[in-house]
N, C-alpha and C positions, 0 to 999 in steps of 0.2 A: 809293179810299183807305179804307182800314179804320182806325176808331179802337177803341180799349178805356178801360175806364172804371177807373182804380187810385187806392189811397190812396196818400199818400205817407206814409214811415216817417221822413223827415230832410226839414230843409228842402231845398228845389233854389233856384237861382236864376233868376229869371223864370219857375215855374211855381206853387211856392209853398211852406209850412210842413208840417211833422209834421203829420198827421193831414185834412188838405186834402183832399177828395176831387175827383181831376179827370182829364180825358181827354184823352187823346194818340195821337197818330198811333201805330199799332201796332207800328213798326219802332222807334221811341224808345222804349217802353213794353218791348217783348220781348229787344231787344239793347243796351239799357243800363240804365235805372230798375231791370228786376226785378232782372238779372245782379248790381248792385251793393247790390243790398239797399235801395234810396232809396224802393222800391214795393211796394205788395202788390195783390193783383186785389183789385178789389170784390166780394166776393161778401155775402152776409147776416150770414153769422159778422164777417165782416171789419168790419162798419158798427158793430157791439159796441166790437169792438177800440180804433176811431177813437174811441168816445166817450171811452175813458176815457185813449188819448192826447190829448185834445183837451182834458181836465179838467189833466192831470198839467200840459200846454205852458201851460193858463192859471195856473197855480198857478208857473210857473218862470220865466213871462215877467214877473208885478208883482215879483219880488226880481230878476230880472234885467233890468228896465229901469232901476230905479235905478240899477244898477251901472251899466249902459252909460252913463247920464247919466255918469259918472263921470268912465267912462272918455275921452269923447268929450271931457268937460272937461282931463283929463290928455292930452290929443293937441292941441288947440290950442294952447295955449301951451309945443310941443316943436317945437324945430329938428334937423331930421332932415337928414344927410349920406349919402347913399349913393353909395360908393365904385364906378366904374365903370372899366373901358379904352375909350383914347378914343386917336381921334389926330390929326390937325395941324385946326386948326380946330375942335375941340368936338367931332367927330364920333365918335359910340360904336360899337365895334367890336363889330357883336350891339346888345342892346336891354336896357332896366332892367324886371324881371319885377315878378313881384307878393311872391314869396319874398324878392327881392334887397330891395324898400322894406320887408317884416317884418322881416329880418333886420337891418336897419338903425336900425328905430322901438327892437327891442329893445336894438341896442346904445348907444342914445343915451339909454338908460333908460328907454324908454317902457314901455306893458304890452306885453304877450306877443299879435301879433295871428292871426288865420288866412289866411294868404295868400287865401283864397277868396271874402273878405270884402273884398278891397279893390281897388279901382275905378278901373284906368288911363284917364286922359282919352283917353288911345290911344297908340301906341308910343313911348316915350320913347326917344328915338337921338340928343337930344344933351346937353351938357353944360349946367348952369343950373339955374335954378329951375322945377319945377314943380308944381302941386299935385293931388293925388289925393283921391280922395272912398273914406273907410272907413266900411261897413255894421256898425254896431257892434251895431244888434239893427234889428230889422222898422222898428222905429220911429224908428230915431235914426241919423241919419249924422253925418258930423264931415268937415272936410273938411282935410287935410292937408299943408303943406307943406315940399316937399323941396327939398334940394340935390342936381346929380348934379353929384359931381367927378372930374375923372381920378386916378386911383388907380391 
């Protein structure tokens, strides 16, 4: 098994933030991190780079933690309905995404969230209550709850 050693350019989920330097198996490194732009190889120029993404993330992240505080307050106290097809007994035809609860938060007035950011307990397939856990920043989750009703 061959590993390479890359920064990251975006945060990933479970590996880490902008400017992170870390190492992965060469086949996730080569045929997806670089491909989509989320890596760059480590090389010496590149360790430059990182610092001063590393300056800008901590400079974005003290104004954008308050915000999340914010936000994460503006999600608790929101009742979220997400419309699903369901049939005899509760049971959902297909399964409720991560899109299908953004798309919901925002029509119920919430903020505007990124589906990538939010955290199914695990396949939603029936109707009811559930609750999902939103990564609003590194440091702040919220934990949210839904409705899935037949629609």
């Amino acid at each position: 098994m061959s590993t390479m050693k890359l920064i990251l350019t975006a945060e990933v989920t479970g590996l880490g933030s902008s400017g992170d330097s870390v190492e992965v198996k060469g086949g996730y490194g080569r045929n997806y991190l670089l491909p989509r732009g989320l890596a760059i190889l480590a090389t010496r120029g590149a360790e430059k780079q990182v610092e001063s993404l590393r300056r800008a993330r901590a400079t974005r992240d003290v104004r954008s933690l308050e915000e999340a505080q914010a936000v994460a307050g503006r999600l608790t106290g929101l009742t979220v309905r997400v419309p699903a097809r369901a049939g005899d007994g509760g049971r959902l035809f297909g399964r409720v995404t991560t899109a299908d609860v953004a798309a919901a938060v925002t029509a119920a007035g919430g903020p505007e969230l990124d589906r990538r950011r939010i955290e199914l307990p695990s396949s939603i397939k029936t109707t009811g209550k559930h609750t999902v856990t939103v990564r609003v920043h590194p440091e702040v989750t919220s934990q949210l709850s839904i409705e899935v009703v037949a629609g």
